[in-house]
TIDOSE-349798 format. One record per residue: x, y, z of N, C-alpha, C in turn. Coordinates in steps of 0.05 Angstrom, whole numbers, padded with zeros to 5 digits, always signed. Layout:
BEGIN
XYZXYZXYZ ...
This chain:
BEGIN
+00017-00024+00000+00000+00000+00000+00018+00025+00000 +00013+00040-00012+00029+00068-00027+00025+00090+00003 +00041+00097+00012+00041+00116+00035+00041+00146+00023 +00035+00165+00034+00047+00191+00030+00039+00211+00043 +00048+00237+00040+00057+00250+00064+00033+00266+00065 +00045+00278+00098+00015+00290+00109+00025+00323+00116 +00054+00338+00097+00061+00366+00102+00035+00373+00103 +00035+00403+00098+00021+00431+00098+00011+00419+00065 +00042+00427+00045+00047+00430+00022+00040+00403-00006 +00042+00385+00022+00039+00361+00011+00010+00348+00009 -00003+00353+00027-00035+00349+00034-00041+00380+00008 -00039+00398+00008-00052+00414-00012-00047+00405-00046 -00017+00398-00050-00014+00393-00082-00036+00366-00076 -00037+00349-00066-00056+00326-00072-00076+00322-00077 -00092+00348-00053-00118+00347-00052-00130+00363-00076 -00109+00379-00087-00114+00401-00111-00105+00398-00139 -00093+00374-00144-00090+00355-00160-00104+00326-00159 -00118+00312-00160-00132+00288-00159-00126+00285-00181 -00127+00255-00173-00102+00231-00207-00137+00224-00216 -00167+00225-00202-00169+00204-00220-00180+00182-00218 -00205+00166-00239-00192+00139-00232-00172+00130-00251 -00160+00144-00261-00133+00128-00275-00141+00114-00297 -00119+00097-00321-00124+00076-00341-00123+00053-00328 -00120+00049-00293-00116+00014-00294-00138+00004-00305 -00165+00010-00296-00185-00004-00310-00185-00013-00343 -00178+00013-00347-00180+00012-00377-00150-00014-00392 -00125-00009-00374-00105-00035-00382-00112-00049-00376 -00127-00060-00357-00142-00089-00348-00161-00104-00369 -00181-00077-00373-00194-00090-00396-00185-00099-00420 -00164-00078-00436-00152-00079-00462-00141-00101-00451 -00123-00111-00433-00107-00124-00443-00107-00159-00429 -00135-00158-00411-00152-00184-00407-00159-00190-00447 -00180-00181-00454-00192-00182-00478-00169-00188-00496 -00151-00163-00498-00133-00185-00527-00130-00199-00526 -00109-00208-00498-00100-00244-00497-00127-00257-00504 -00144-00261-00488-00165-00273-00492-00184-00273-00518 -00183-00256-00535-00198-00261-00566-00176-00269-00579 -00151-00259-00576-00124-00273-00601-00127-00302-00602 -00121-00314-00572-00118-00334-00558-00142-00362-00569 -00167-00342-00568-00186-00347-00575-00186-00359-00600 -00179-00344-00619-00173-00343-00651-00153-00365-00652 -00138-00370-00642-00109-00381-00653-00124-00414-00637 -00135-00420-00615-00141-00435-00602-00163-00455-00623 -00185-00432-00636-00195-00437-00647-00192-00452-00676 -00175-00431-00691-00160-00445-00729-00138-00470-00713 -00129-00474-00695-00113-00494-00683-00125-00519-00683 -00149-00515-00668-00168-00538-00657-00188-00544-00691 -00185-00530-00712-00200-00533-00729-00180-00545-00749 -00153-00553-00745-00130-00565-00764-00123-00544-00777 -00124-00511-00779-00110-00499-00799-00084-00496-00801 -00070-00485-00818-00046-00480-00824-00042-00449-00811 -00015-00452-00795+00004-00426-00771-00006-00400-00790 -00001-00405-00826-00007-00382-00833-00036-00371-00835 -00053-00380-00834-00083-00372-00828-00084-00369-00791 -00067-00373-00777-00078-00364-00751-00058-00336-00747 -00032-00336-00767-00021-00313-00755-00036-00294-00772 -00053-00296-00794-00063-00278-00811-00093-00262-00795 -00103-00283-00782-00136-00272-00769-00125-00269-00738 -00098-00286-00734-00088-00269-00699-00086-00231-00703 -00071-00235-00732-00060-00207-00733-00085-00183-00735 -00101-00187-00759-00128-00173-00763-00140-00171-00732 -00145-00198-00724-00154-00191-00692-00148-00172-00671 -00115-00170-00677-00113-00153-00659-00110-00124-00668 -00108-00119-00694-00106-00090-00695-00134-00077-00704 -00148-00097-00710-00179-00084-00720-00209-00085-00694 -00193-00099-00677-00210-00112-00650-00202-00089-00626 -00178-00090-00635-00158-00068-00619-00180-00034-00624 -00176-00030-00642-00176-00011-00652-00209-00006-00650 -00229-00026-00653-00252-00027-00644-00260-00020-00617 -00244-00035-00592-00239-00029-00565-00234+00003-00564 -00210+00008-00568-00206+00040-00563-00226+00051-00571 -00239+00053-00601-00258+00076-00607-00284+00068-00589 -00285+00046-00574-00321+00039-00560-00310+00058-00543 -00275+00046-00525-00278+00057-00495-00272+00092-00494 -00267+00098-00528-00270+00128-00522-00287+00144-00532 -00310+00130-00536-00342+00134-00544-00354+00134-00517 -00354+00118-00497-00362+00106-00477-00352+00129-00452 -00328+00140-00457-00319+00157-00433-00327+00182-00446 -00327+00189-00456-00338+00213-00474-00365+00225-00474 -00384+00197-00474-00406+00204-00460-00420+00207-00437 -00394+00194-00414-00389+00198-00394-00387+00227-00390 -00366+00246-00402-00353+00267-00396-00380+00294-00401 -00397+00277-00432-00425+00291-00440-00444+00293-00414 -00445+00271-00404-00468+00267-00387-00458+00298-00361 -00424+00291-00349-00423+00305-00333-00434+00339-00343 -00423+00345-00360-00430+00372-00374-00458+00381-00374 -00470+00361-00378-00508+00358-00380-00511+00365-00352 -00510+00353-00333-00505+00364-00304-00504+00383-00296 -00476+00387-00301-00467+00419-00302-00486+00442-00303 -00495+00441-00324-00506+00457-00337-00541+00464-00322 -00542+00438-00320-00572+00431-00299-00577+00451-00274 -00554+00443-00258-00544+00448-00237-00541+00482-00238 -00519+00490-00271-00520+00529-00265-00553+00538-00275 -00556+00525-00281-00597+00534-00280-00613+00532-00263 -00601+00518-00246-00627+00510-00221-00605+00540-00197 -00590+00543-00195-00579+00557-00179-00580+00591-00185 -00589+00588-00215-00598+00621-00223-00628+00626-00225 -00645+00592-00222-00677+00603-00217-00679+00594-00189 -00668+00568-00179-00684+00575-00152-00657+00567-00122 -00638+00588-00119-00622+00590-00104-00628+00582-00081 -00648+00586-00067-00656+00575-00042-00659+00535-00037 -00671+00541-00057-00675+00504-00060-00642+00493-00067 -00630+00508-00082-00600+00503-00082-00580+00491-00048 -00581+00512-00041-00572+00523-00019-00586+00503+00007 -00607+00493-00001-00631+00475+00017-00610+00440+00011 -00605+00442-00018-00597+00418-00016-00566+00417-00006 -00553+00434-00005-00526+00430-00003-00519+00427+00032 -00540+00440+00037-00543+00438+00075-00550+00415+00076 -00565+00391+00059-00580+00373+00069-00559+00357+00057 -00535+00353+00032-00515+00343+00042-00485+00334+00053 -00488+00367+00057-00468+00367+00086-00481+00362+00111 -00503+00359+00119-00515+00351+00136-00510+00315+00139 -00506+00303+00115-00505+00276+00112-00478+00261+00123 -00467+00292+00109-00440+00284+00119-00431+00293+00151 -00443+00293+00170-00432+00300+00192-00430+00327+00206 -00434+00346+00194-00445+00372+00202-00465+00376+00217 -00467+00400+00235-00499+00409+00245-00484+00432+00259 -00509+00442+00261-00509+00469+00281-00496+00495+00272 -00487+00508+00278-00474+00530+00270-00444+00516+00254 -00438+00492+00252-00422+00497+00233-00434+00483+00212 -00447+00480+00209-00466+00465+00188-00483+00498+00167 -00489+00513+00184-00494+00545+00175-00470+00552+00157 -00451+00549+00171-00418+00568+00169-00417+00552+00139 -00410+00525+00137-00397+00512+00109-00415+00514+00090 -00441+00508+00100-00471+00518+00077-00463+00548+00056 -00453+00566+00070-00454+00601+00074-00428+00596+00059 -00403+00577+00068-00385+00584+00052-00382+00570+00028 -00389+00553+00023-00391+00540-00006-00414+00544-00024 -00436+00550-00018-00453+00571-00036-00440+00596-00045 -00426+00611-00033-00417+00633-00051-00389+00623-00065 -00378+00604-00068-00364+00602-00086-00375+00586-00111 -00383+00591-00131-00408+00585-00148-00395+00562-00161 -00366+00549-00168-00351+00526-00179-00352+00508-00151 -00351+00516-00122-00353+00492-00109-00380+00486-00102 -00397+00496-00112-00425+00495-00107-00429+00474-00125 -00429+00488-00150-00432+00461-00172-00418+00436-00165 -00393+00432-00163-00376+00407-00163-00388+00392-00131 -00398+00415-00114-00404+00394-00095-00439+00385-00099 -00458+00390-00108-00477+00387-00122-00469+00356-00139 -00450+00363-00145-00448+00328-00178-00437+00315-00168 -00425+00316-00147-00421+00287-00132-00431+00286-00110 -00458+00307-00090-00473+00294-00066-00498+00291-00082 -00498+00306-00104-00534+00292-00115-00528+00277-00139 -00514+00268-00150-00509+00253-00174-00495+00233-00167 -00469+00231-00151-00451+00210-00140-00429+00208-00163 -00425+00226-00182-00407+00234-00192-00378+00249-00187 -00361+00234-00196-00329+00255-00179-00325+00273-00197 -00312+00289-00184-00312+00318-00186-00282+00318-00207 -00267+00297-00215-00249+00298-00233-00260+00280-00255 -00256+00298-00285-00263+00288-00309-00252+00267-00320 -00266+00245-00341-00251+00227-00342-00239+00236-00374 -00214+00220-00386-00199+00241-00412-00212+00207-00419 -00223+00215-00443-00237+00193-00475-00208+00194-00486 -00185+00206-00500-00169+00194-00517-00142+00180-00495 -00146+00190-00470-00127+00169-00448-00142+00143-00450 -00159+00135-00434-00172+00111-00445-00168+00100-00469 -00179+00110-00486-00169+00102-00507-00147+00089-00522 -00124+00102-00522-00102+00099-00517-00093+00079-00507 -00100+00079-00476-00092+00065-00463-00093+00027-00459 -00134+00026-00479-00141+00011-00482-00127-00004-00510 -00121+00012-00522-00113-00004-00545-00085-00014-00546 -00073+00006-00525-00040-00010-00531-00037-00037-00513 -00061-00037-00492-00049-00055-00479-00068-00088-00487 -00088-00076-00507-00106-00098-00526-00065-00105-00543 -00070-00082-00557-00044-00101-00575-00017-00114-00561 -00008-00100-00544+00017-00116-00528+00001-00145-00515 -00017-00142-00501-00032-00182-00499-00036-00187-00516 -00050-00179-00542-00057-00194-00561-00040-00206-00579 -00017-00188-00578+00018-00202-00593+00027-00232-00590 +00022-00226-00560+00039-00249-00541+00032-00279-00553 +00007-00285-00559-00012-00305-00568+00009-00326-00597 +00009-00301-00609+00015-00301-00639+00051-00313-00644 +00061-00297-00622+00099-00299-00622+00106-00326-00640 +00091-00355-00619+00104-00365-00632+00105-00380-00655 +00080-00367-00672+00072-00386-00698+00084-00359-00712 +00094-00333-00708+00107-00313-00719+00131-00318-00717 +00141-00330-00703+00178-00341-00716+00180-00381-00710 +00155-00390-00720+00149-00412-00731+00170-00427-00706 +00158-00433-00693+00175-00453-00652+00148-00474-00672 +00176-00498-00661+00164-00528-00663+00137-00525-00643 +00121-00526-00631+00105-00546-00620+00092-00515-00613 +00083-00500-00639+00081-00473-00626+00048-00466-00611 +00038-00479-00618+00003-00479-00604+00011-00480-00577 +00013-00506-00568+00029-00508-00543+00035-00486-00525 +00059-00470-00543+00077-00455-00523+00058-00425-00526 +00045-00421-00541+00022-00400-00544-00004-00404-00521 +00003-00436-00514-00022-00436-00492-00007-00426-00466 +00008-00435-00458+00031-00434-00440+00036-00398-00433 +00042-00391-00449+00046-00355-00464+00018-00344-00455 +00005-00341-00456-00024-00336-00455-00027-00345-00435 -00025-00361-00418-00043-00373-00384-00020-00361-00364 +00004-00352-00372+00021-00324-00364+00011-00306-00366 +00006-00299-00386-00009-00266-00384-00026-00264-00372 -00054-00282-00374-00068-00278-00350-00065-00284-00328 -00044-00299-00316-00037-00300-00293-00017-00267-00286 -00006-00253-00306+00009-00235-00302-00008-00209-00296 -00028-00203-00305-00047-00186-00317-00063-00191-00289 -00069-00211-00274-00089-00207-00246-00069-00201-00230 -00043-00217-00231-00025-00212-00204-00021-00181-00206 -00011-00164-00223-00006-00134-00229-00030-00115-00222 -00054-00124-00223-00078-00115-00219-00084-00121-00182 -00072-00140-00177-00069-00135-00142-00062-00116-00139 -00035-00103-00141-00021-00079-00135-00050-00057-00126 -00068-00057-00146-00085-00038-00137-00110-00054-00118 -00106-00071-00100-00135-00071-00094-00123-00095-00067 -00135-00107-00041-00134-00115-00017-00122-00142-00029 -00131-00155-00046-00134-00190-00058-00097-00196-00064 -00089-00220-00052-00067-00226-00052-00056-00229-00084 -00024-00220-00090-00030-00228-00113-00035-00247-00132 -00025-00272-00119-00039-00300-00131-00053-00310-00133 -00071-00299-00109-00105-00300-00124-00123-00290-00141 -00106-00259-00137-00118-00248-00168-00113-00259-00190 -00077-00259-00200-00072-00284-00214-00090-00305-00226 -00087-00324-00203-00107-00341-00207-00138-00341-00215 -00149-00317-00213-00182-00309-00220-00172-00303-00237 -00160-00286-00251-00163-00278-00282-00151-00307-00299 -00129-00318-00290-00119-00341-00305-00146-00358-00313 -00161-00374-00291-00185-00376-00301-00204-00367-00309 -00213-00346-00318-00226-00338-00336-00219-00326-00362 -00191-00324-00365-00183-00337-00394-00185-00351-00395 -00168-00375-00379-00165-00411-00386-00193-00414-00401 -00223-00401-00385-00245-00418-00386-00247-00409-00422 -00242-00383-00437-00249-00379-00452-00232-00383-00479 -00206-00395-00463-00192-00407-00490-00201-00429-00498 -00214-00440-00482-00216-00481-00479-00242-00476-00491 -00266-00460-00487-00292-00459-00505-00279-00451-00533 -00267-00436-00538-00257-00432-00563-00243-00451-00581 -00228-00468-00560-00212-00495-00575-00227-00519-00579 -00248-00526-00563-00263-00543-00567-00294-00536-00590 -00300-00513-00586-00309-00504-00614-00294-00502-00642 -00274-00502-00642-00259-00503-00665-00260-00538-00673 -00247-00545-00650-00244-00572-00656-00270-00593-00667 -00294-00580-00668-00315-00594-00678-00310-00595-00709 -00294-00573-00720-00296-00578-00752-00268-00577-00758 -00262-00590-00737-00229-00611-00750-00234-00638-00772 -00226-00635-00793-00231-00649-00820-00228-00681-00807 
């Protein structure tokens, strides 16, 4: 767990900078999904008898057109995220220029939620109504449950797609410099990544890392093996 400091100077740059929720989500997803659709693909023309060069040909398409599919959803998807907050926004500077009181009614009612009363519950009401940006921002996240930091559509984005194509590579390596027994070592390659990709994803969260590991490993495993045994039905 990441420590850090509690200066004067140090509590203000933090609290006045917020990171966020960050791309982990977004590298988790991109880069669960590549392994797992490449993997998919290659598991699949494998289990169906094709030839290395038809799986490195639809591994490759897969990952740069699937890739590239991912980024534009997840920066369609945060974008209308970013719309919605603005819609808000905007809600919020209209209700505070027709009916200020009812404004001002809700922001007591939730700082009230939060632990306030009495005269200092007056005092913080009084002081954050007249600052008209912390009025709003505290408005979209005590009546909407929205945070008060924007999320960036081409970070996501971005973020989703490089880490779709770096898993989705991995799959492919070794029918791309042609390894004897290369299905094999592509399965092997791949039940790493997802074991790599949960353990790294501990870092952010209570769950040991080998059990994260282990939860994501199976739920690739589960979705390469439906993929290989579907293939394998129209093995000649």
């Amino acid at each position: 767990m990441t420590d850090h400091g509690h200066s004067q100077q140090e509590i203000a740059q933090r609290i006045n900078a917020p990171p966020g929720r960050g791309v982990l989500r977004d590298v988790v997803y991109g880069g669960i999904d590549g392994s797992v659709t490449t993997f998919a693909i290659v598991a699949g023309v494998a289990g169906a008898g094709l030839s290395s060069f038809v799986i490195v040909a639809l591994g490759l398409a897969n990952v740069l057109a699937d890739g590239f599919s991912m980024a534009a959803g997840n920066y369609s998807g945060t974008k209308a995220e970013l719309d919605n907050i603005e819609r808000i926004r905007a809600i919020e500077e209209r209700h505070i220029a027709l009916y200020p009181q009812g404004e001002q009614d809700e922001v007591r009612e939730i700082l009230a939620q939060k632990g306030l009363s009495g005269p200092v519950l007056d005092d913080a009401t009084a002081a954050i109504t007249s600052n008209h940006e912390s009025w709003i921002n505290l408005m979209i996240e005590g009546e909407y449950g929205l945070g008060s930091v924007d999320p960036h559509p081409i970070k996501a984005a971005l973020a989703t797609f490089f880490a779709f194509l770096l898993a989705g590579l991995i799959p492919l390596l070794p029918f791309l410099i042609a390894l004897e027994n290369a299905f094999a070592i592509s399965a092997w390659m791949t039940m790493g990544v997802f074991f790599a990709i949960g353990a790294l994803k501990s870092r952010w969260s209570l769950v040991r890392w080998w059990k994260s590991g282990f939860e994501t490993l199976l739920i690739g495993g589960a979705a390469a093996a439906i993929a290989y045994l579907v293939g394998s039905l129209f093995h000649p």
